[in-house]
N, C-alpha and C positions, 0 to 999 in steps of 0.2 A: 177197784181191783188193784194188790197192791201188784207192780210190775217185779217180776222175775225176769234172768236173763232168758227167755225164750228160745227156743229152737225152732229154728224155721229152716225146712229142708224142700231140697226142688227135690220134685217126684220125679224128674230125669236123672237123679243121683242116689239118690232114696232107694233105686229099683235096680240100680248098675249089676250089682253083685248078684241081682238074685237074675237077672237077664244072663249073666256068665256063667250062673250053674245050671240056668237051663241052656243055652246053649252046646255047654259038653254034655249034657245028659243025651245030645241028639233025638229031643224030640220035640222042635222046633218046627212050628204046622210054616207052608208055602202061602206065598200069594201066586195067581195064575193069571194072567194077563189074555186068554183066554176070552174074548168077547159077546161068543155065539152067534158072530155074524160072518161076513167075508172073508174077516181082518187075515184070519190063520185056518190052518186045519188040523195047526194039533196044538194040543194043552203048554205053555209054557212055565214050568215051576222051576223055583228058584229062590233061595231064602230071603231076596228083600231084590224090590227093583233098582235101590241103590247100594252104591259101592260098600261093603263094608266097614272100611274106617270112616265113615260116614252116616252109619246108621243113627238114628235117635239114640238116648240113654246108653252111649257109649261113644267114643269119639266128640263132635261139636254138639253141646245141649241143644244148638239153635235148632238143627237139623231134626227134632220132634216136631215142627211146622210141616213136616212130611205127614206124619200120619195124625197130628193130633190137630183140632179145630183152634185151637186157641193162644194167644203167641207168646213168646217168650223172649224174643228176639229185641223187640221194640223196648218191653219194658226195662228189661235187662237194660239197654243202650244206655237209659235212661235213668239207670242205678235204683230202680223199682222192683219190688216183687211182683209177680206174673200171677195167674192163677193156678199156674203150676206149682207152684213154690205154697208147700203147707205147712204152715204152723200150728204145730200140735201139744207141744208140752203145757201149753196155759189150761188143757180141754183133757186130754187123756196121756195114761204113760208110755213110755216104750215100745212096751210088752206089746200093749192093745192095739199101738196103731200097726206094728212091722206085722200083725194077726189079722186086720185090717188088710192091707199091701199085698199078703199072703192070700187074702178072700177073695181081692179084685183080680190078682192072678189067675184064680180061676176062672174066669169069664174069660182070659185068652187078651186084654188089654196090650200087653206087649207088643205082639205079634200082628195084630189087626186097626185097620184105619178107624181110627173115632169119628164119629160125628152128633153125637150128644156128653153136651159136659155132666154132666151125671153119671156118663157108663163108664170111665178112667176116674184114675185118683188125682185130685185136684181141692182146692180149701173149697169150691162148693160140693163135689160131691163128701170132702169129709165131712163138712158141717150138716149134710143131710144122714148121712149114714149115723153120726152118732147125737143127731138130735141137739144140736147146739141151736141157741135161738138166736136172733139177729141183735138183743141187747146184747148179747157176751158177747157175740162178734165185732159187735161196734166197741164195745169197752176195751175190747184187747187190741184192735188195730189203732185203735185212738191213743193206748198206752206205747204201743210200739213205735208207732209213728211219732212222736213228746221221745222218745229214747236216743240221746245223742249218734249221731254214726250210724245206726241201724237202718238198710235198708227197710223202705214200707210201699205202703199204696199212695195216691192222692185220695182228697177229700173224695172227687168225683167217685174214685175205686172203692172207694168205704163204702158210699152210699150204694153201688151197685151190687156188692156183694153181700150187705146189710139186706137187700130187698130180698134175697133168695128166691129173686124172681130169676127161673134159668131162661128165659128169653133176652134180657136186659142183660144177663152174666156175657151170654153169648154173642150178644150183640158188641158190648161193649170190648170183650175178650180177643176177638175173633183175627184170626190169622191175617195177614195179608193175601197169603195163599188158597184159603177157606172160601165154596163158593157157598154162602148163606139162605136157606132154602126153608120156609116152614118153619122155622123156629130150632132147626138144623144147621149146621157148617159141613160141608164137606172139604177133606184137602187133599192132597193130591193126590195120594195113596190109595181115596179109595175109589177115585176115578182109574188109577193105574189094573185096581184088583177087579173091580166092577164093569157088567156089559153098559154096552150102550143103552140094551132094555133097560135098564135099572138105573142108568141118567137118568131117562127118561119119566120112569115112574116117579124117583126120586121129584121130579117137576125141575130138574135142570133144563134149560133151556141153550141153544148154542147161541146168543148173546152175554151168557153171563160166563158159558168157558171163553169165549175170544177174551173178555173181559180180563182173564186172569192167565190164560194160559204159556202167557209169552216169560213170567214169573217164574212158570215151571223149568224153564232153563237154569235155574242157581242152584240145583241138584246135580248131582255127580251119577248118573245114572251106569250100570251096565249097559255096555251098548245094545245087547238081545231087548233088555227093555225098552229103551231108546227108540227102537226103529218101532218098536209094537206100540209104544205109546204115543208115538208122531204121529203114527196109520190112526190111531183110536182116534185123537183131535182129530185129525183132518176129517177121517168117515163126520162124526157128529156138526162137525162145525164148516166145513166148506173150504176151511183155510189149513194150509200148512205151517206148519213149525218150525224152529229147529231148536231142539231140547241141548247138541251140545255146547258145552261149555270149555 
């Protein structure tokens, strides 16, 4: 393949614009913190459990480790692309991918805690959606990677993303935040959004939130979420927190 200058765009920048015209549109759905057990006795909505200059895909990109499974943080540090970060002109045009971005909109990705890499826009789920096989994906990250200055993957990251096995994506992807279940990552958003039942079901267990949850302090939280979301670990886990920062 001969290399062109490729475009490789993070999906936290990719989306910015189309996040700000839905946000003046006002009809931006709530998370509810809401538990269905002791915690409260009435519904708490509210557009984001954190502060807004702080939200994901607007303000710090790091801050998607809120609701997405998979990090951006680490590799960034590390002058790497992320699994967030898509490259798409080697594969399809403009047109098809922001038609693309526009389709995963509809599922409500913005606004909702991920926990499969498949269900957000990410170079595995593009390369599922439009049917790229894992030789063109190895030929183009292999060419990217040989491309002076250009941000890429390690070998390891090639081959993980080459296998379009999403357990292995996942696994290898996965937040620090992310607690890894099933072949799932949850992070912290959608424990924030989510009852206890549905930890529960989920097959979270309270050794693997103590595990992670002291991490949850490097969010800029509203204080209404804050106190709901200390009460939520403490009920599940036995132990108290302190989320501020």
């Amino acid at each position: 393949m001969k290399y062109k200058n490729t475009g490789f765009i993070s999906f936290a920048l990719a989306v910015f614009l189309m996040l700000t015209l839905i946000a003046c549109s006002g009809n931006g759905n709530t998370l509810s913190l809401n538990d269905n057990t002791s915690l409260t006795n009435n519904d708490v909505d509210f557009d984001s459990p954190i502060e807004s200059s702080d939200l994901p895909f607007g303000g710090s990109p790091s801050n998607s480790s809120f609701y997405l499974p998979t990090d951006n943080e680490t590799q960034w540090s590390q002058n790497l692309l992320s699994l967030n970060d898509i490259s798409y002109d080697s594969f399809v045009d403009r047109e098809a991918f922001y038609l693309w971005l526009e389709d995963a909109e509809k599922l409500n990705y913005l606004y909702t805690p991920q926990i499969s890499i498949s269900d957000y826009p990410n170079m595995y789920s593009f390369a599922l959606y439009f049917g790229i096989s894992a030789d063109a994906l190895r030929e183009h990250f292999k060419a990217l990677q040989a491309y002076e200055n250009v941000q890429c993957l390690t070998d390891e990251g090639i081959d993980i993303i080459c296998s379009l096995d999403e357990a292995k994506i996942t696994k290898y992807f996965i937040s620090k935040y992310a607690i890894p279940v099933n072949g799932k990552a949850y992070p912290p958003a959608w424990l924030c959004s989510n009852s206890l039942e549905d930890w529960n079901k989920a097959g979270l267990t309270p050794e693997m939130v103590i595990e992670k949850m002291r991490l949850y302090g490097e969010f800029n939280y509203s204080d209404e979420a804050r106190v709901l979301f200390e009460e939520k670990l403490l009920q599940f886990t036995g132990e108290r927190v302190n989320l501020a920062n």
